[in-house]
N, C-alpha and C positions, 0 to 999 in steps of 0.2 A: 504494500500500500504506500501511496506516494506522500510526503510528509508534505500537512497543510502549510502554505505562506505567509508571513509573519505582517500585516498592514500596521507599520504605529503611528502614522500619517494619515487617518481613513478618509478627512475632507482636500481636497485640494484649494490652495490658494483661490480667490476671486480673480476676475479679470484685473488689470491693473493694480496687484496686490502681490506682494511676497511673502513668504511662510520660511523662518528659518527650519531645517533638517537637521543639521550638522552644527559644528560653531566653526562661523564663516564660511556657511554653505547656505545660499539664500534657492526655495523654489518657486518658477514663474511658470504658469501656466496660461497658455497661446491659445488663439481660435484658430481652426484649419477650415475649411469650404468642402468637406469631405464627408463620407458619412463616419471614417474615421476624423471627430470634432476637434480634436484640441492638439499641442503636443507641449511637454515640458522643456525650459528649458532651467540655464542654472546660473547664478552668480556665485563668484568665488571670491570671496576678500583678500585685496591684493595690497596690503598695508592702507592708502590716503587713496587707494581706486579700488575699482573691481573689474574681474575675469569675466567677460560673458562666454559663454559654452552652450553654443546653437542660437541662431537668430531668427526664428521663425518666416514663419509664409509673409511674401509682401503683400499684405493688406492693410488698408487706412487701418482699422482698428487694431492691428497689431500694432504702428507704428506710436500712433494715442498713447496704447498699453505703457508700451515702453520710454516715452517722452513722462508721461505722469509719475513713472517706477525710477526713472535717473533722477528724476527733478525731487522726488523723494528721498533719494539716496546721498543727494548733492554732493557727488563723486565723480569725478570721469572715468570712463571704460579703459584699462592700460592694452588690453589684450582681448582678442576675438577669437575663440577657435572652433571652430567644425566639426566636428566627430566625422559630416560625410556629405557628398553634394547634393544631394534630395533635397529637393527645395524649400520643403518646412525646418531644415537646420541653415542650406547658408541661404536662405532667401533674403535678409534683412542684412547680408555682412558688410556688400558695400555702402550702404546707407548708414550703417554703425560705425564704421572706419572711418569716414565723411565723417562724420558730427565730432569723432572722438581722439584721431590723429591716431589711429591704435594697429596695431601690425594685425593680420591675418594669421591663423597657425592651421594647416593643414596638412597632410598627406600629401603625398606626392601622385599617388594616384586617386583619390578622390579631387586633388585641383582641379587636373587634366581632364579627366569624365566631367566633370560640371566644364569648362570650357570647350570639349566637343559634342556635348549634348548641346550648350545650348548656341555652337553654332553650326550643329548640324553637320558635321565635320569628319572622317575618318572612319568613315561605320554608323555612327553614330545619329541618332534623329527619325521622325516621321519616315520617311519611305523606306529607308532598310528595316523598320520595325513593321511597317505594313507588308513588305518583301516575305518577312520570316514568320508571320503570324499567316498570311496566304497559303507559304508552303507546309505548313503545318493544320490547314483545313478551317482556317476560319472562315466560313460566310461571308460575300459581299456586303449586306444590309450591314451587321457590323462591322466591314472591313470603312465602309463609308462612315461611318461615324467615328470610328478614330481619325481619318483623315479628315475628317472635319471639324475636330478637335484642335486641329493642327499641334503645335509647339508648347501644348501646357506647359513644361517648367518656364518659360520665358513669365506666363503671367505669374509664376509664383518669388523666380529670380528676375527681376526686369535687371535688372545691371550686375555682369561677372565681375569680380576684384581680377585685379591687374599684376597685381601682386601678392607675394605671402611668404612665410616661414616656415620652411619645409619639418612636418613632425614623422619620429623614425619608432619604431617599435623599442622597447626596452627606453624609450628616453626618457629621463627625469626630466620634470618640470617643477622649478621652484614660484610656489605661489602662499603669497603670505605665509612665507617661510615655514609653509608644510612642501613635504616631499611629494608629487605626484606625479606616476608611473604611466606612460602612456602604454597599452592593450592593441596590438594591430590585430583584425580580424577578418574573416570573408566571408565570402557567398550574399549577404543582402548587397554588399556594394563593395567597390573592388578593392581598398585600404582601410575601413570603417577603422578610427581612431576613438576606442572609449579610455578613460582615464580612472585611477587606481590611487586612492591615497591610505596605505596602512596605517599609519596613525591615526586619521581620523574613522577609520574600519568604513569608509563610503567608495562604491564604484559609481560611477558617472558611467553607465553601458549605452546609451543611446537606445539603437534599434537592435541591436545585435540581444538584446535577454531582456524580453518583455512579462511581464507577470501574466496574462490574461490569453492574450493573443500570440499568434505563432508571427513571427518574423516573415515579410516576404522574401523567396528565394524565386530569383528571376533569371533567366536566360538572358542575354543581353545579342541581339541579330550580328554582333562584332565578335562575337566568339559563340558560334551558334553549338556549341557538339560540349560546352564547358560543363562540368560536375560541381556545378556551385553548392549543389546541398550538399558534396561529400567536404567541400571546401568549409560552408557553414556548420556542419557537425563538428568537423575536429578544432574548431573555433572555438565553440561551447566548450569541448575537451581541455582547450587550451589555458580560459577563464577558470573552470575550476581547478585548475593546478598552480594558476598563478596568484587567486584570489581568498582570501580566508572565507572561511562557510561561514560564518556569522557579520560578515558584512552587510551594508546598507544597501540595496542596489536600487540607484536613481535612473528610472527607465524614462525613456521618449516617451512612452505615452503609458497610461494605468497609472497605478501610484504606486509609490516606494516602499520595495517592501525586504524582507528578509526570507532566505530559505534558497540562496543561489544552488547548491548543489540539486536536490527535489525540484526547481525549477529545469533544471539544465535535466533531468530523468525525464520529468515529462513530457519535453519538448522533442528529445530522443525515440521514447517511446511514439509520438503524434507522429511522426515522419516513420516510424515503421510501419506502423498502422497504416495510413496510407496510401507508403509502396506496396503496404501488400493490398489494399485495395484495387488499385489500378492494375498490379498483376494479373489476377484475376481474371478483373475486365479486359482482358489482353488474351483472351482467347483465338477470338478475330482481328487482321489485321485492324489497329485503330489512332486515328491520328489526337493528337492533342485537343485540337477544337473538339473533336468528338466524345472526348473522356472530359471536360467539363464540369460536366453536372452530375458528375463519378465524382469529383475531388471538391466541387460548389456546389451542393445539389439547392441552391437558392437562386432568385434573380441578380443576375449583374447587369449595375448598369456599364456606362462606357469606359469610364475611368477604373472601375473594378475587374472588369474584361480584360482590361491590356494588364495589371498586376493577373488575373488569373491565368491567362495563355503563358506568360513569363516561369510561373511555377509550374504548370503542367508541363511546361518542355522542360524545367532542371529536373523533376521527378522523376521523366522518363529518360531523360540522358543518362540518371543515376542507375535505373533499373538496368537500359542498355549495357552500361560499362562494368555494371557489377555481373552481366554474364546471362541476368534473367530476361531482357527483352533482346528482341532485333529488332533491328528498320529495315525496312526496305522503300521505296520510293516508288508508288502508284502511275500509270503509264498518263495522269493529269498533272503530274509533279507533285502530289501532296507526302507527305513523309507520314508512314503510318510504325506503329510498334508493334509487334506478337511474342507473346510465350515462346522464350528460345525453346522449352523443351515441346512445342509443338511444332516445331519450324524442321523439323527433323524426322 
């Protein structure tokens, strides 16, 4: 039996309001336009300033939030960092760097991914993601509605920073003369950087170990054949080896809770679960678009479509390379999966 999660934080902050966690660990809670509503982000007290750590989606109201929460704090922001380029963390970075004179800290490869996502550039963008959601049997009706969509991250990052300070796995970051250990991680996004301070027993995880909800794991049409879920599990693996079990874990979104280790089982267990699922359903050749509502058996709309197609192709690229499925490729060009041990 999976050991319940510890919530000692059970309300979340008001909009425009902070909640201390820690000492000198301030939480703020964002609006998102999504039916996933909100996301957390964090200040860090940095002696006479403070750390921001994710900058939510650009929306007026977010901007408000945050103009009322400095003006409260009457501090300036020293430092800005990313955990990862999803637009509800660095959507707000260059407008916070603007107002506050303050360096960027990001990854090296989460920079790069948010500057070819949002100039469409190297792989990256609208029509290689409509290219590889095509080949993999998604429907016209909604092949049209993502391209009509066009470039959502643009409305959530309108402006990419120019600049930043490259962060490296294992690197300490001195902040208000606490020690904190930067967490390299994969499979939701290609460097996700969480942060780690043992003295104050707090992880700052991002998306990478959410209390409630599983993490999305997406295929990216730039490295279409990639094993991100086997990439994201040994992630999880890697957190609890790095991280004490009785730590605080400050998630993107849910609330903060305790029980990293039972977190990290359940979420192991949920992805076997399933792959064995879709196995299964892999009797007859079946492409992605068509296992679906195997892996959602709910309504998606358009925005939840393009995260669901993304996970059904890592689940099966996982099943593929672990030996249990094949592909073969339909004489329409769609790429379907089968039971290796039926293929024989």
């Amino acid at each position: 039996m999976v050991q319940e999660l510890e919530f000692p934080f059970p309300t979340p902050p008001a909009g425009g309001a902070v909640q201390a966690v820690a000492p000198g660990v301030l939480w703020v809670r964002m609006p998102l336009p999504f039916a996933l509503d909100h996301i957390n982000l964090w200040l860090l007290a940095d002696g006479e300033s403070w750390v921001v750590v994710d900058t939510g989606f650009a929306l007026d109201s977010v901007r408000h939030d945050w103009d009322h929460i400095l003006t409260q704090l009457a501090a300036p922001i020293s430092k800005v960092i990313v955990t990862h380029f999803h637009p509800d963390h660095l959507g707000l970075a260059t407008w916070l760097q603007a107002r506050h004179d303050a360096p960027l800290l990001m990854t090296t490869g989460e920079f790069l991914t948010g500057q070819a996502v949002w100039h469409e550039i190297g792989g990256h963008g609208t029509t290689p993601m409509l290219a590889q959601f095509s080949q993999h049997g998604l429907d016209d009706t909604r092949l049209a509605a993502l391209a009509q969509r066009g470039n959502g991250y643009r409305r959530g990052v309108p402006e990419m920073p120019e600049t930043y300070q490259r962060l490296f796995d294992r690197q300490g970051l001195n902040i208000g003369g606490k020690s904190w250990q930067v967490i390299v991680g994969y499979g939701h996004s290609p460097e996700h950087a969480a942060l780690y301070c043992p003295e104050l027993g707090v992880l700052i995880s991002g998306d990478m170990l959410l209390p409630k909800i599983s993490t999305n794991i997406s295929v990216f049409a730039v490295t279409p054949t990639a094993d991100v879920l086997r990439l994201y599990l040994d992630s999880l693996d890697d957190l609890t080896a790095r991280v004490a079990a009785d730590t605080l874990v400050l998630p993107s979104h849910g609330l903060p809770f305790r029980g990293l280790q039972p977190r990290v089982e359940a979420l192991h267990a949920h992805h076997v679960e399933r792959l064995g699922v879709l196995e299964e359903n892999c009797n007859e050749p079946r492409s992605a678009a068509e296992l679906l509502s195997t892996l959602f058996p709910r309504s998606l709309d358009t925005h939840q479509t393009m995260f669901a197609m993304g996970e059904a192709i890592a689940h099966l690229n996982h099943l593929e390379q672990a030996g249990r499925l094949s592909r073969s490729i339909d004489a329409d060009g769609v790429i379907r999966f089968q039971r290796s041990c039926l293929t024989h």
